[in-house]
C-alpha positions as CSV (number, residue, x, y, z in Angstrom):
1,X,2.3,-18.4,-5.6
2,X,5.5,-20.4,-6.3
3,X,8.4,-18.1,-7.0
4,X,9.2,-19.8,-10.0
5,X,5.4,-18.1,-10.9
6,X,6.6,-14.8,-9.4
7,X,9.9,-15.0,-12.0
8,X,8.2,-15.7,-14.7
9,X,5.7,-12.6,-14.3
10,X,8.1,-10.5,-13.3
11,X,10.3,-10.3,-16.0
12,X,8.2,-12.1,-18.9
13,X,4.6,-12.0,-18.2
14,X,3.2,-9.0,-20.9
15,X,6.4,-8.6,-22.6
16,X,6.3,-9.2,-26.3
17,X,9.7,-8.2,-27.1
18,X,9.1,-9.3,-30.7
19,X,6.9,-6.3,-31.2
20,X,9.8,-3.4,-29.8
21,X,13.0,-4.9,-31.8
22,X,13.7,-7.8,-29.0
23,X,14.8,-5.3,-26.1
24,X,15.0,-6.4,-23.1
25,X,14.1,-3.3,-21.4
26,X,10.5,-2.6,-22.9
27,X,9.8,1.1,-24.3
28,X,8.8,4.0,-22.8
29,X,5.6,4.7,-25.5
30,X,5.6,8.4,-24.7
31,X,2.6,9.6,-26.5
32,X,-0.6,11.7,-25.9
33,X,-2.6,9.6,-28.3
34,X,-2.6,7.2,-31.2
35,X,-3.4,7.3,-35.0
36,X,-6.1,4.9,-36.9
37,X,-6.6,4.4,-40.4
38,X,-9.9,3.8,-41.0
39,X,-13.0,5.7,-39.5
40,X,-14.1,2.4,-38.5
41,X,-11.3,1.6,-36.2
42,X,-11.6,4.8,-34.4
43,X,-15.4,4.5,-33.9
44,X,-14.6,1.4,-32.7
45,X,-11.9,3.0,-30.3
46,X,-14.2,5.8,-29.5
47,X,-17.1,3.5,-28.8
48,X,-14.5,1.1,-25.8
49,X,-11.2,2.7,-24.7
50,X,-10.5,0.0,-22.9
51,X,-10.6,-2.3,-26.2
52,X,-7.7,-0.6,-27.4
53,X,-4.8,2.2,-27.9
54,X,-6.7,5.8,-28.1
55,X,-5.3,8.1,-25.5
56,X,-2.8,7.7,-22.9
57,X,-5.0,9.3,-20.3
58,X,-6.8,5.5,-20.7
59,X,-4.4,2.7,-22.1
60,X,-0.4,3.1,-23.4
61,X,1.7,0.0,-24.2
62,X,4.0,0.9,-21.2
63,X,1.6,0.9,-19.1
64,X,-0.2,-1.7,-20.0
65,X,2.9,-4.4,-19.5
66,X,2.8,-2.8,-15.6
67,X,-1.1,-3.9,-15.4
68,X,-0.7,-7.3,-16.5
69,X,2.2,-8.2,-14.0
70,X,0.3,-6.2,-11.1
71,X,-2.9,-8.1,-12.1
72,X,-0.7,-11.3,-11.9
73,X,1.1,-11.0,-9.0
74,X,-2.0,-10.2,-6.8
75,X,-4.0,-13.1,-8.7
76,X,-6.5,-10.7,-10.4
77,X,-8.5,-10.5,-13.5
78,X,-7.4,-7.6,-14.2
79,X,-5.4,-4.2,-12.4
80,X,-5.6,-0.2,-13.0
81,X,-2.5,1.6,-12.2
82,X,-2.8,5.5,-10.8
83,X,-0.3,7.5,-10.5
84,X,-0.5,7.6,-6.5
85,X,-1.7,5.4,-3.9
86,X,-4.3,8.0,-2.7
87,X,-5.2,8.7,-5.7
88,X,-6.4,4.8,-6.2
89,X,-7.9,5.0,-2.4
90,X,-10.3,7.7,-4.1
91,X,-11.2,6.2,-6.9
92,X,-12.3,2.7,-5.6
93,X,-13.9,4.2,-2.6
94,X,-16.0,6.6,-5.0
95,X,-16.6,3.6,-7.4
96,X,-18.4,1.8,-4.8
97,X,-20.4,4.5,-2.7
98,X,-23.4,7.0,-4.0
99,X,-25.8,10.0,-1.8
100,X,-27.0,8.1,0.7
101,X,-25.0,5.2,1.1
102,X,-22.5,4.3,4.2
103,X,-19.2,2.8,4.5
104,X,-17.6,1.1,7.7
105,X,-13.7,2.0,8.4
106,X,-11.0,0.4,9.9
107,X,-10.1,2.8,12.8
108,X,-7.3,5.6,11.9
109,X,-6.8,4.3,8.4
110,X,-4.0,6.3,6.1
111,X,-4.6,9.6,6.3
112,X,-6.0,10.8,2.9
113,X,-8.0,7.4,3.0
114,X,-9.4,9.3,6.3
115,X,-9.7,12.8,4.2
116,X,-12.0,11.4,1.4
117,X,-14.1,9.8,4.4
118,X,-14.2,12.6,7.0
119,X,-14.0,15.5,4.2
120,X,-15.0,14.5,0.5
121,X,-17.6,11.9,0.9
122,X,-19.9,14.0,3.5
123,X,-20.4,16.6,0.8
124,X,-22.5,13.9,-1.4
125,X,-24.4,12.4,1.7
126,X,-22.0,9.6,2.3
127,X,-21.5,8.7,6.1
128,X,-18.4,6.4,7.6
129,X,-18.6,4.9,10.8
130,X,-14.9,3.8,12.0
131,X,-14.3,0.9,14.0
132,X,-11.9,-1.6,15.4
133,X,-11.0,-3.9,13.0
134,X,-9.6,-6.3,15.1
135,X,-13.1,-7.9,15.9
136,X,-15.7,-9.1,13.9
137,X,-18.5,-8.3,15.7
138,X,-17.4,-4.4,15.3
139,X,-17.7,-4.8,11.9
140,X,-21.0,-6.7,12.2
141,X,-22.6,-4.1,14.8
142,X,-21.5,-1.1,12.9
143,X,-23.1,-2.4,9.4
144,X,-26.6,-0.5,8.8
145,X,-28.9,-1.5,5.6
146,X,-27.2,1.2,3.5
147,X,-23.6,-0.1,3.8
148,X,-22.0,-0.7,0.6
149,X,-18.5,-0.2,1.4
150,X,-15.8,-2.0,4.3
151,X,-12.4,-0.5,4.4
152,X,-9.6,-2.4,5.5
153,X,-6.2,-1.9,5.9
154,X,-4.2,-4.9,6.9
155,X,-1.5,-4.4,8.8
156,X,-1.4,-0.9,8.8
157,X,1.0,1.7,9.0
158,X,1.8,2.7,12.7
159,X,0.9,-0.1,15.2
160,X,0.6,-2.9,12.5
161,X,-3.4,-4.0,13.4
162,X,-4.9,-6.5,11.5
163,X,-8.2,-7.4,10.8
164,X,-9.2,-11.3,9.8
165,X,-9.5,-10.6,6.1
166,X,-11.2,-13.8,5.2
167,X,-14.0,-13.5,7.8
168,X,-14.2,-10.0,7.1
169,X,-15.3,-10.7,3.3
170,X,-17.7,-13.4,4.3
171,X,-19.5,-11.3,6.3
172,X,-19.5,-7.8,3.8
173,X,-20.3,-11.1,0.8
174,X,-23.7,-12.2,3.3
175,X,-24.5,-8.8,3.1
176,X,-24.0,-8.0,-0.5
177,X,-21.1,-5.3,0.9
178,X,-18.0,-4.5,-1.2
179,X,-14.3,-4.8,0.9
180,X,-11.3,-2.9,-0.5
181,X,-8.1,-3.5,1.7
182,X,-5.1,-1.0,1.5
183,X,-2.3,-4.0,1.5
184,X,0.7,-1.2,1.1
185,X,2.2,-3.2,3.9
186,X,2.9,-6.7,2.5
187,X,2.6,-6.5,-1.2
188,X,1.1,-9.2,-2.9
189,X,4.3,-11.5,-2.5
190,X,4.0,-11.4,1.2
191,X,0.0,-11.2,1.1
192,X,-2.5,-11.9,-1.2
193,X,-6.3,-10.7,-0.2
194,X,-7.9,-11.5,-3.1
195,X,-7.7,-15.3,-2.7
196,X,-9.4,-14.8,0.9
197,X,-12.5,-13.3,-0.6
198,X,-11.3,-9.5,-0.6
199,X,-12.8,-7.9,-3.3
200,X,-10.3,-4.9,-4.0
201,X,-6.7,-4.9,-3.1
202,X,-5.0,-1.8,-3.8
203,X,-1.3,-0.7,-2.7
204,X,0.6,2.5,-3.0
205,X,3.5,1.4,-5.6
206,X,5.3,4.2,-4.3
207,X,7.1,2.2,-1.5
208,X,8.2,-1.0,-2.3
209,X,7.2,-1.8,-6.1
210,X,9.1,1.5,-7.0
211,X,11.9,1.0,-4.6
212,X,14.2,3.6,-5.1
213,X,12.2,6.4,-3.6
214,X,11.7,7.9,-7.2
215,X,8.7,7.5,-8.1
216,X,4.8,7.7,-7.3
217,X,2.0,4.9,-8.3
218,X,-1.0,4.0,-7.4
219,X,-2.4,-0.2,-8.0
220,X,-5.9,-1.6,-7.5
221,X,-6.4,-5.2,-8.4
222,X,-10.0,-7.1,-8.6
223,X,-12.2,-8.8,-11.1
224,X,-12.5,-7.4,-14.5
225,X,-16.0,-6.7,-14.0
226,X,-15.2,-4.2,-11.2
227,X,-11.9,-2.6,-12.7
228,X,-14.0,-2.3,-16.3
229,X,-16.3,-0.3,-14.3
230,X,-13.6,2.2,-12.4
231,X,-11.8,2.6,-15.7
232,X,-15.3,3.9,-17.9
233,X,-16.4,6.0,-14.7
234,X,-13.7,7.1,-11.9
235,X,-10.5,6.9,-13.1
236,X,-11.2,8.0,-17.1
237,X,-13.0,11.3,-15.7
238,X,-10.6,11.6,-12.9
239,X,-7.6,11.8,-14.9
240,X,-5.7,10.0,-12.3
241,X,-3.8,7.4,-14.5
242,X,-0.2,6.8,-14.4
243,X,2.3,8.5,-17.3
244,X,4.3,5.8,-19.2
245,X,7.6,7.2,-17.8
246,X,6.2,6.4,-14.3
247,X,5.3,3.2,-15.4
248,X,8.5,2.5,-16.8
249,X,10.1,3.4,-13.4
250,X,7.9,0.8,-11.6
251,X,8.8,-1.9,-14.1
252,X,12.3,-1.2,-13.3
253,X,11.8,-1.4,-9.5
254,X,9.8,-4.4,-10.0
255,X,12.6,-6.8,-11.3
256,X,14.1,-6.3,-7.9
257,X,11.0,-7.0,-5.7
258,X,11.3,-10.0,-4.1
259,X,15.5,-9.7,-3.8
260,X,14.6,-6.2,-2.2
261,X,11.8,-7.8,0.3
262,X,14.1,-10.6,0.8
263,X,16.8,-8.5,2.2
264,X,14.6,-6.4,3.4
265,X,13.3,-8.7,5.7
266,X,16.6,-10.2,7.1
267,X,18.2,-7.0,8.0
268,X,14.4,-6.0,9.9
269,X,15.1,-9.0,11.8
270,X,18.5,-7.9,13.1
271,X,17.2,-5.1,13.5
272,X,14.7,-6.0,15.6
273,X,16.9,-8.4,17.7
274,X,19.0,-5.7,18.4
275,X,16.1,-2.9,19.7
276,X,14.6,-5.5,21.7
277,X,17.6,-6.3,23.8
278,X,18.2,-2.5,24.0
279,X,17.6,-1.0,27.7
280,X,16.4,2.0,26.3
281,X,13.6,0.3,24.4
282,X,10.2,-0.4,26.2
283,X,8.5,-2.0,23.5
284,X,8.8,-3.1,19.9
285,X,5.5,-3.0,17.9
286,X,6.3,-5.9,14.7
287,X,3.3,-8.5,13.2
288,X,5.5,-11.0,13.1
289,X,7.3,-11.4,16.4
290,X,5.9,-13.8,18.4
291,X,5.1,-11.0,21.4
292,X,2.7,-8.9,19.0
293,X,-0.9,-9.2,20.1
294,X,-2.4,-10.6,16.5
295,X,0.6,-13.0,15.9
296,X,-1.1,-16.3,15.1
297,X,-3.4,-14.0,12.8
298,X,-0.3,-12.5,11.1
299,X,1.2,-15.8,10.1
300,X,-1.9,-17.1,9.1
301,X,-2.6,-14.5,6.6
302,X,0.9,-13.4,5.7
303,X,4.1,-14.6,4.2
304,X,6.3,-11.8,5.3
305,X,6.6,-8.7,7.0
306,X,9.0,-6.6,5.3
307,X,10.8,-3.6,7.1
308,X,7.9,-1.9,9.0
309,X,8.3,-1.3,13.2
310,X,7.3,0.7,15.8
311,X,9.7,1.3,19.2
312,X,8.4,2.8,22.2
313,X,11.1,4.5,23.9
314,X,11.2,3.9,27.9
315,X,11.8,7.9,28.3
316,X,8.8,9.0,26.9
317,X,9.0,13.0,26.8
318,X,9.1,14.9,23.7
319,X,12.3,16.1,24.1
320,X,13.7,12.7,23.8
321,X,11.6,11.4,21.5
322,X,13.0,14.5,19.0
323,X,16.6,14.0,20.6
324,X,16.9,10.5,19.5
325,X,15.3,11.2,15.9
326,X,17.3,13.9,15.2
327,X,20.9,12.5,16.5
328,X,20.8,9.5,14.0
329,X,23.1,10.2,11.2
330,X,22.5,8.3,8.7
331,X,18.5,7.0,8.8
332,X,16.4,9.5,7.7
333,X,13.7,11.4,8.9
334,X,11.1,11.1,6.4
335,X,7.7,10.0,5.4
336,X,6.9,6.5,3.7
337,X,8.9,3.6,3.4
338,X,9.9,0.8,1.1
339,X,13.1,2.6,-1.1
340,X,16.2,1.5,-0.6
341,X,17.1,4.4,2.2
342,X,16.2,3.2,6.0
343,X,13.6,6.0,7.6
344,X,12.0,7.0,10.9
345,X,9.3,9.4,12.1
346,X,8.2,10.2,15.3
347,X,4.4,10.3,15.6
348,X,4.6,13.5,17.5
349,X,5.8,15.3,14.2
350,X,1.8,15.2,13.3
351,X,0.8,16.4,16.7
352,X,1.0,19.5,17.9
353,X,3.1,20.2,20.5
354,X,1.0,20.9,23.3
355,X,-1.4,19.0,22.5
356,X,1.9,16.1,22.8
357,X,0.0,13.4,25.7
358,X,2.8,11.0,27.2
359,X,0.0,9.2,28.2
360,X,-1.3,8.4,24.8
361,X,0.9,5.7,23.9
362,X,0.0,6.6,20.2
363,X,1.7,9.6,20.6
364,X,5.3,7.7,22.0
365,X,5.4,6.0,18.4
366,X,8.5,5.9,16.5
367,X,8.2,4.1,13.5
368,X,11.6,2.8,11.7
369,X,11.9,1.6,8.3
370,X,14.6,-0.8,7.3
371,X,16.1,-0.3,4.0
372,X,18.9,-1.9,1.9
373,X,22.0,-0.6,3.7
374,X,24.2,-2.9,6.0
375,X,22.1,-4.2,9.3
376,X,25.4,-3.7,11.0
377,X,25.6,0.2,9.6
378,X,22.0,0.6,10.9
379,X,22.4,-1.1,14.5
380,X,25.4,0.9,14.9
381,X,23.4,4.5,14.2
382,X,20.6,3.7,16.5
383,X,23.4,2.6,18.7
384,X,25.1,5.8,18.6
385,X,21.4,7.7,19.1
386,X,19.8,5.4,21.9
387,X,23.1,6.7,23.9
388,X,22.1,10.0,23.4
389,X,19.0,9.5,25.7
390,X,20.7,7.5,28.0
């Protein structure tokens, strides 16, 4: 996608301004339902919601100038927003499973993507088999005759594994199997799965479509034929669609997206430079650095790597994993990323503490997102805090 393409969706694809007075800003269409003045129109209504304006639990203007640039920028037919990333994760993975049927996981995906697996799914006779998605012939070994469902997440969250996404579809399409990838990591400006023969992408538009750490969404992108089906079934009985203030919100935070990612991504690189020349550093975990196990993967399937890593300190107790965390003043401890406030969290915070294995290199993770602040301010704080352990 040229970014003269990305411009134009961004700020006029789905706008008719014409129609709200010529505002720039679009409105905020804050209603439960909508009126019709014939019984014809709203038999007509009644008989396809997604034809038309009946009830905001299904389509709203606001919202529906957010689906058309999501669609766009991810180079779908057409795009459901929910008013959380898990809450998408649920409804695509429900959409495409039934009693009986099996899906095949990447390994340790996001953790409520793990909780509909391991706790939801088993209740309706649906089994998941996890495996590493780093090789093909996992995915091919692990696939029995009633597997309808390969879940991907590419890069993921913590140590950034990737799976091949185009040989991954090739393989579910031989076998008439349905992929959905979580692509939270890049976005669709730094990654775009559906033009490698994914069949769902979804992304939590929490992080970086939002951007100001105000905000939950929820996007899942993929033919019309597929999000017409989620839309009558999952996400209509769910309830789980976005409210047009929230939508409103993530039009905002998308007029900055590719400035934000842009920045983003220079200041990670200083960043980066200056953790890897650090001697209290052991290892920096990044998809793009040319020391990171799946590079030549990386840049063959992505633009960009936004603000993501994951530092292994070379002191590797708990007490100075927490001591570093907790003596940096102004990155915040915190879950998710992609607002315009830097972040870290220690792995350990999940883990109890004596169940804490220095061994487990999992368990030394520190994962550090860069936000929109000054790469000098932040160099100088982990500065300051990496002396602390010294």
């Amino acid at each position: 996608m040229t970014s003269e393409e990305i411009s134009y969706i961004i700020n006029e694809l789905g706008e008719d301004r014409e129609n709200y007075f010529n505002a720039i800003a679009p409105p905020i269409v804050q209603t439960s339902n909508f009126a019709f003045n014939s019984v014809n129109e709203l038999r007509l209504a009644l008989g396809d919601e997604m034809g038309g304006y009946l009830y905001s639990r299904g389509l709203n203007p606001t919202v529906e100038i957010l689906r058309k640039k999501l669609a766009a920028l991810d180079g779908a037919e057409d795009c459901l927003v929910f008013n959380s990333g898990a809450a998408a994760i649920f409804a695509s993975v429900l959409s495409q499973t039934g009693s009986g049927r099996h899906i095949v996981s990447v390994r340790a995906p996001y953790t409520w993507a793990q909780r509909v697996f391991d706790v939801l799914l088993p209740r309706f006779g649906v089994a998941t088999t996890y495996v590493d998605g780093s090789d093909i012939t996992n995915w091919d070994a692990a696939t029995i005759n009633s597997t309808a469902v390969y879940y991907l997440e590419s890069p993921n969250s913590w140590d950034y594994a990737l799976q091949d996404l185009r040989a991954v579809a090739e393989l579910a399409r031989s076998r008439g199997i349905v992929t959905i990838v979580d692509n939270s990591y890049c976005t669709p400006l730094y990654q775009r799965p559906l033009e490698l023969g994914i069949d769902l992408s979804l992304q939590t538009a929490t992080k970086y479509i939002g951007g100001h750490s105000d905000v939950l969404g929820g996007v899942l992108c993929g033919k019309h034929e597929i999000i017409r089906k989620i839309f009558d079934s999952e996400y209509l009985s769910i309830g789980s669609g976005i409210q047009p203030f929230n939508a409103w919100l993530l039009l905002r935070g998308l007029r900055t997206l590719p400035s934000r990612l842009e920045r983003i991504s220079n200041s990670t690189r200083l960043v980066l430079e200056f953790l890897r020349g650090h001697q209290a550093i052991e290892s920096v975990l990044f998809p793009l650095h040319p020391d990171f196990p799946q590079y030549e993967l990386a840049r063959k399937q992505m633009n960009g790597a936004c603000g993501l890593l994951t530092i292994i300190l070379r002191r590797k107790t708990a007490a100075q994993i927490e001591r570093f965390c907790e003596s940096l003043r102004h990155i915040r401890m915190a879950v998710s990323w992609g607002g315009h406030e830097s972040l870290v969290i220690p792995k350990l915070a999940g883990i109890g503490a004596a169940d804490f294995d220095p061994a487990n290199r999992e368990h030394l993770y520190i994962r550090l997102y860069v936000g929109l602040e000054e790469p000098e301010y932040l160099i100088a704080d982990l500065r300051q805090a990496l002396e602390k352990i010294e």
